[in-house]
N, C-alpha and C positions, 0 to 999 in steps of 0.2 A: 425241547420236545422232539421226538424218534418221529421219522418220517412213517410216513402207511408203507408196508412194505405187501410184496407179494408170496400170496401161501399155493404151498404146494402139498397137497395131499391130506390124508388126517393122522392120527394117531390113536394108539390105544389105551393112552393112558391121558387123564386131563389135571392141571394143578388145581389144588383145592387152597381157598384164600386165607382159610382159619391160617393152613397148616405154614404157608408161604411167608406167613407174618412171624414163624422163627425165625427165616433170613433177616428179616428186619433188626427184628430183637438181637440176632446175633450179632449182625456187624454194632450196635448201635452198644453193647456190652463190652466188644472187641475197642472199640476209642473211649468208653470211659472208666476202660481198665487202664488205658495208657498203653495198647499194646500198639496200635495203628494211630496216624493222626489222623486220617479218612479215608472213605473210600467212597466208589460212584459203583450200583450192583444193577445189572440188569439180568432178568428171565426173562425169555423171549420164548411164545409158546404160538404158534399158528398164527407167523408172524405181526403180532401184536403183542405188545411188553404187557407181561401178567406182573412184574416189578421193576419199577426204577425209581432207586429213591439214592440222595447223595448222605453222606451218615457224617458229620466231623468236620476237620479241618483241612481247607485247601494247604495253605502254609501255615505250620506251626510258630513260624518268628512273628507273622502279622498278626497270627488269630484271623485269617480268611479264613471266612466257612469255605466247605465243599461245596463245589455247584456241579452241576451236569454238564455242564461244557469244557470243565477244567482239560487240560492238556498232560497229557502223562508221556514220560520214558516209559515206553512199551519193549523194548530190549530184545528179545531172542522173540516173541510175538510177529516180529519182521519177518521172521524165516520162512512163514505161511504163505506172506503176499509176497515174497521174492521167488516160491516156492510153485504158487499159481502162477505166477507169469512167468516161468521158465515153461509152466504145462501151455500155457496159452503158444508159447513158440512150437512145440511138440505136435501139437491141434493144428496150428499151421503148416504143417512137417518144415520146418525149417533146423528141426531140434529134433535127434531120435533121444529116446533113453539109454538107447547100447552105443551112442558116437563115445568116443574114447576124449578127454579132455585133450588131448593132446594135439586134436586136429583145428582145436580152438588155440589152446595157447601150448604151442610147442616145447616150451622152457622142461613140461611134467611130462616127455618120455624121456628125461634124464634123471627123473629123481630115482632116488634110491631108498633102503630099506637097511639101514645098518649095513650099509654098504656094499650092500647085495642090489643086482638090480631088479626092477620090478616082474613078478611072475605072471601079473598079467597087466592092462593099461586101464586109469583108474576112466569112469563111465560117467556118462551124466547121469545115473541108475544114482553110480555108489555117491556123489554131492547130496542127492536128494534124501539118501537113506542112512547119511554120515556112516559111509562103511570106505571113506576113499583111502584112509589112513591120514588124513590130515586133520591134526588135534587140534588144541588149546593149549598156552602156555600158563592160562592163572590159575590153575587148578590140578592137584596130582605132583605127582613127584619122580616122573620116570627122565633118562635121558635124554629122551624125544622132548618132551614137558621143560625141561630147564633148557634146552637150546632154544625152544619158542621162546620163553620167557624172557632171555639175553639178546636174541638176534634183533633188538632196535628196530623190530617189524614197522611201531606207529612212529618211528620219528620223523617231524617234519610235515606240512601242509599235503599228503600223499593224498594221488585221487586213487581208484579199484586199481588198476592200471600198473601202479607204482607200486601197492599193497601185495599183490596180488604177484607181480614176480619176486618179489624180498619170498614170499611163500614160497614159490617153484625151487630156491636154492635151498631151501633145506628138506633134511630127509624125512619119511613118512614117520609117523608112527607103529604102523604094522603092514600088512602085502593090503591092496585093496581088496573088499569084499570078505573080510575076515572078520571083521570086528566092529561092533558100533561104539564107533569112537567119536561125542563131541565137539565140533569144535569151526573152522574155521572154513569146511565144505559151503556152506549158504554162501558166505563172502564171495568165495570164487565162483559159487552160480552166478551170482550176482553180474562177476566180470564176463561171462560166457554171454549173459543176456545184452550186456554192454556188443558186444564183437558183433553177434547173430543180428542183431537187430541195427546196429548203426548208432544208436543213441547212447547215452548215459542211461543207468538205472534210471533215477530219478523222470527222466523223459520218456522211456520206456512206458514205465507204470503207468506215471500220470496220463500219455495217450491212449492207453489200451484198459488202462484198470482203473486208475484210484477216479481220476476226472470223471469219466464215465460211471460210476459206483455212485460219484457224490462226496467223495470223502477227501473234503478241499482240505481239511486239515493235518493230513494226515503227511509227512514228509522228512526228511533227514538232517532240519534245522526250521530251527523258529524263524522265520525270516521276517516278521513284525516285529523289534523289540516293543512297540506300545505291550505286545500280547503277554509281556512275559510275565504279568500277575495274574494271570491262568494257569499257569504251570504250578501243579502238585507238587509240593516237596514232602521229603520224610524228614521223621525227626532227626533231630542233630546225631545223636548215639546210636539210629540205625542206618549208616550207609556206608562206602564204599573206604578200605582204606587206602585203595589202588585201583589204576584206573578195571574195568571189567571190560575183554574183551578188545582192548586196546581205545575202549571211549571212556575218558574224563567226566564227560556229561556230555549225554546226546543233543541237549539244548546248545550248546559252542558251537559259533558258526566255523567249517569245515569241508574241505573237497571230496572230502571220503563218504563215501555213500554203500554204509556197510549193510549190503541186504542179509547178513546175518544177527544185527543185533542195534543199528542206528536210527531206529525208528523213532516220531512220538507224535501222538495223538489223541482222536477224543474216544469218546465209546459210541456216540453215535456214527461215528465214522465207522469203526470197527463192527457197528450191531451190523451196517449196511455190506460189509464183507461175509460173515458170518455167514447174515442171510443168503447171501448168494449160494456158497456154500451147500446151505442146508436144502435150497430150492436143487441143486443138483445141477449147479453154476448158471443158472439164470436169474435176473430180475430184473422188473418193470419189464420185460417183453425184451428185452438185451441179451444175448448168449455171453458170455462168456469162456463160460469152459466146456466141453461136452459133455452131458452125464456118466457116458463111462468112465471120462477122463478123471471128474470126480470121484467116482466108485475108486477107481485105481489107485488113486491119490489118497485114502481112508480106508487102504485096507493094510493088513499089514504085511511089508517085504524082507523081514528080516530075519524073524524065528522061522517063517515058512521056509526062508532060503538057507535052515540051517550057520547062520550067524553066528559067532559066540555074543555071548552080554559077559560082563564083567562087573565088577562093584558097583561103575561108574556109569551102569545104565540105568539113565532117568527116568523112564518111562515106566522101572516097576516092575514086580514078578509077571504082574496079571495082565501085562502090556505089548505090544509089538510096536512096531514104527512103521509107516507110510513112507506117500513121498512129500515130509513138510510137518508132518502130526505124530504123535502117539496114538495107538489105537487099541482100545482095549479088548482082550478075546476070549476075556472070562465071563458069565453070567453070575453075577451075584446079588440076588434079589436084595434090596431093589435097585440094586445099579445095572445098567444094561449090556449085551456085548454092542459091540462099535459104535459107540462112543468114538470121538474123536478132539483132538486141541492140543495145546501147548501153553506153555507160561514164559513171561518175563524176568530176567532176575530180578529188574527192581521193586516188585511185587504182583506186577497184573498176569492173569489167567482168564483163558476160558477152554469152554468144552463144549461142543455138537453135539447131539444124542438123535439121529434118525429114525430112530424109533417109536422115538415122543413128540417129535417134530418141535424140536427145542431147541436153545443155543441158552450158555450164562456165557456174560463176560462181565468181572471184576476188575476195577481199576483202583489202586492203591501205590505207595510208593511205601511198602515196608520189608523192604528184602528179606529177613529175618524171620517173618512170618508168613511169606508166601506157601510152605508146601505146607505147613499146618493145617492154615485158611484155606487152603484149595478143597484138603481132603473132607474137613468139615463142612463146607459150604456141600461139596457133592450130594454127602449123605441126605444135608438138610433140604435139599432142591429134591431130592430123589425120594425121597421120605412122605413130601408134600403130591405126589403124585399118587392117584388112586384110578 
């Protein structure tokens, strides 16, 4: 059961029940086509869930159904809450967005740029907006991209720390601020948050965000094995044939506390993020973030700033990026503009809609269908609105 959460404001559009029961019907067609083995769907409309229903199977080898508390690889989903707790330092001016990384971790006013040196020094702006020039190695096929993928970044029991400099010796992908590139920015917020603050991620969060939120499950390792017949899995033929992102499986216990992509959790953890969010970073009478901070953090700094996009920009024609979200800045009836969220690769998504005073978040573990499900689920949430 989703706790009573606190509403903020109203909206102009309201869900209609007839129409909300295609989600149902959707996901509930999507597992007995064999496409998904389950999923857990929530809409959350004037903070109280208008749906949450579990559709399928938790694990496919058991035959566990799905339940609402199951545990999921949330994957790049992380990048939000590593995303807000870097703002929350920011909020405390202990963090500006124009400090240059390098007054954190010195090793990056020596990188370079195809051997060029850097034209300008990469920002806690460009981490948040992946514009720092530091990519991904499992995806793409540039010379930058195959030195990632060689350089033995995850070898060995590495905390941020250890990760995080293997990163400073190689060179960028492109100048900071040029380009939204992907990839490995979050991580290194992540070690920024580690230095500024004195803690570990992991300690960071939990004092300031997740503990306070409620969201006891949500962490960078199972650390009950009792628990670990709550963990979702995908089917055998949809998942990974190499580790993603330099994680094997988020569930293996590990030092590395990747606030780009090491997350796992429930949904009600997540509804109770969301919600914050949506309230404009407050709840239960708690600040978290300042409403501007919000504002700022969901709107978008990319195409405004002039940015290039390239093939490999996820977020879509009709999209910009924040700091932490995609953000959409098209109106297209009946999808709205700002809109905001991100996805998982191992299948979960969600999305904010301020406008309708909303939030979905989906939990699945079927990589392979995630950007399909997302775009159809949109339409059918957005559809259901009159």
């Amino acid at each position: 059961m989703l706790p009573v959460l606190a509403r903020t404001g109203g909206a102009s559009r309201q869900l209609d029940r007839a129409r909300l029961d295609r989600v149902s019907d959707y996901f509930r067609n999507e597992v007995s086509s064999g496409n998904i083995p389950g999923a857990v769907v929530l809409v959350q409309q004037h903070a109280a869930p208008a749906l949450l229903q579990s559709f399928g199977l938790r694990d496919p080898a058991t035959r566990a159904p799905m339940t609402a508390d199951a545990i999921f690889r949330i994957y790049s989903m992380t990048k939000p809450v590593t995303s807000v707790a870097a703002m929350m330092l920011v909020d405390d001016g202990r963090l500006s967005l124009n400090d240059p990384l390098s007054k954190f971790i010195p090793a990056f006013a020596e990188t370079t740029v195809e051997g060029a040196p850097l034209a300008r020094p990469i920002t806690i702006l460009d981490l948040l907006r992946h514009t720092s020039g530091i990519t991904y190695g499992f995806y793409g096929e540039t010379a930058v991209r195959r030195l990632y993928a060689n350089a033995h970044l995850f070898d060995g029991d590495i905390d941020n720390a250890a990760f995080v400099a293997r990163l400073a010796r190689l060179p960028l992908a492109e100048q900071p601020g040029t380009l939204w590139d992907y990839g490995h920015s979050t991580d290194v917020l992540g070690r920024v948050i580690e230095i500024v603050s004195g803690r570990s991620l992991f300690q960071f969060e939990t004092e300031r965000l997740l503990g306070p939120l409620g969201m006891r499950e949500t962490a960078f390792v199972l650390a009950d094995p009792s628990q670990r017949s709550r963990v979702a899995e995908p089917s055998p033929r949809d998942w990974f044939d190499r580790p993603i992102a330099g994680l094997d499986d988020p569930i293996r216990p590990r030092r590395w506390e990747s606030g780009g992509a090491g997350m796992i959790g429930t949904i009600s953890d997540y509804a109770r993020f969301a919600q914050m969010l949506l309230n404009g970073g407050a709840l239960d009478g708690k600040l978290y973030l300042k409403p501007e901070t919000v504002a700022l953090m969901a709107q978008d700094h990319v195409l405004a700033a002039g940015i290039r996009r390239d093939d490999l920009y996820f977020p879509g024609a009709e999209s910009g990026f924040g700091l932490g979200f995609s953000v959409r800045l098209v109106e297209k009836p009946p999808r709205p503009r700002g809109e905001y969220g991100w996805d998982g690769v191992g299948g979960t998504f969600f999305f904010i809609d301020p406008a309708d005073d909303l939030f979905v978040i989906v939990m699945m573990q079927a990589p392979s269908q995630r950007g399909r499900i997302a775009n159809e689920v949109r339409q059918l949430v957005y559809e259901a609105l009159t």
